[in-house]
Each structure stands twice: as structure tokens, then as C-alpha cells.
C-alpha positions, 0 to 999 in steps of 0.5 A: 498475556493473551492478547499479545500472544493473539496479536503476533500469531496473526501477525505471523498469519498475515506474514505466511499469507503475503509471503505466498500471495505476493509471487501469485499476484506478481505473476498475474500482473495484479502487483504494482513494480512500486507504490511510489508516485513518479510524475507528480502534478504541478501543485499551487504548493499550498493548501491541502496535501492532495490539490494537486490530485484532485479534478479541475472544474 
């Protein structure tokens, strides 16, 4: 099928592009080590996922 054939071709694509930019934006300090939250705020543990994030009036 066409589309599949589309999809992975730009998958493929995406790949090649992440694989030559990663190491350019590394060197450059524009990559973060990792994505992962290390000190989360202290939440009311309820209510929306993100009440801990946001603001305080």
C-alpha cells in the first residue's frame, strides 16, 4: 500500500535526521542530559495532574 510505503519512508527520514542532529545539538548544549523531572514539587496529591506546576497566587 502506498500510504504504509509513505509512512516508513519518512519514518526512515525522521531517523537519518535525529541520528545527525542529536550529536550536533549535544555539542552545542541545546540537549537536555534527560527529560525526566528530578525535584518534583510538593503537590496537594489530588486534582489535576499538574497542580503541583502550576503558579501560586
Amino acid at each position: 500500500d502506498i500510504h504504509l510505503e509513505t509512512l516508513r519512508a519518512l519514518r526512515e527520514f525522521n531517523s537519518h535526521i535525529a541520528a545527525v542532529a542529536t550529536p550536533v545539538l549535544y555539542r552545542s548544549g541545546q540537549l537536555l542530559e534527560t527529560r525526566l523531572i528530578e525535584d518534583m514539587p510538593e503537590g496537594d496529591g489530588g486534582g489535576t495532574p499538574a497542580a503541583g506546576l502550576l503558579p501560586k497566587d
